[in-house]
Legacy VTK file of the C-alpha trace (Angstrom):
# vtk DataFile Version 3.0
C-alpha trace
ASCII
DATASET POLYDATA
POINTS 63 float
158.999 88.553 7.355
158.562 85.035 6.116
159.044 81.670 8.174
162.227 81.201 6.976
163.788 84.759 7.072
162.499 84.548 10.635
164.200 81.435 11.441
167.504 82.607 10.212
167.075 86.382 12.488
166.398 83.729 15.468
169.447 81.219 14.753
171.783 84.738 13.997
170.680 86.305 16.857
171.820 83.077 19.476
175.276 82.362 18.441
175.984 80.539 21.423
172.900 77.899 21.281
173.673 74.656 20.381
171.221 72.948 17.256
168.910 70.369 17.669
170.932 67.907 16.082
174.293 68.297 18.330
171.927 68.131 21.706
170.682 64.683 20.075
174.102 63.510 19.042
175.526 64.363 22.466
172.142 61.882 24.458
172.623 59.544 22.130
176.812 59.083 23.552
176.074 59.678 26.628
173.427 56.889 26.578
176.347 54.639 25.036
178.423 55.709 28.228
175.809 54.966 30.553
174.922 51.590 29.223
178.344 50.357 27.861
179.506 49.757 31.314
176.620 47.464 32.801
176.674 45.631 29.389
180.267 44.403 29.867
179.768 43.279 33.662
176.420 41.843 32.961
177.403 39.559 29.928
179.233 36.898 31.376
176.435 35.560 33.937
175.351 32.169 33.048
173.262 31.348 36.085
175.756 29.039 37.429
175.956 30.824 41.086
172.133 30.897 41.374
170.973 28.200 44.013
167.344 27.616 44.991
167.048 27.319 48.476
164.114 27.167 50.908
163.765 28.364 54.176
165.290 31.006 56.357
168.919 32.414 55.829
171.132 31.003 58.749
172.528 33.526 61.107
169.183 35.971 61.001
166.036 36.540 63.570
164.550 33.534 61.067
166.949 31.117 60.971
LINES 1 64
63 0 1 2 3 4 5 6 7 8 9 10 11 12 13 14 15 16 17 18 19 20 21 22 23 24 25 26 27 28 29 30 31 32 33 34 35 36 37 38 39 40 41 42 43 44 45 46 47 48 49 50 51 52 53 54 55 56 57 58 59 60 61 62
């Protein structure tokens, strides 16, 4: 049996197994979904709301 007559009893004996290619097709979206999300809230923050302060936040066993 050669490598490739072998490879074609393996991929017509599991019918139901997905290929390589549609398991890295389906990361790659779901990646997309993941990250698509964050990238839209995080965009707009310019740093504008961001105050230095020193000291001990009022209202706490420190303050």
């Amino acid at each position: 049996m050669s490598g490739s007559t072998a490879t074609q009893t393996a991929a017509a004996a599991q019918p139901g197994r997905p290929h390589k290619s549609l398991l890295a097709g389906a990361a790659i979206v779901g990646t997309l979904l993941v990250a698509v999300p964050f990238l839209v809230t995080g965009g707009s923050d310019d740093g504008k709301n961001r105050v230095a302060r020193a000291g001990a936040t009022p209202g706490t066993v420190l303050g």
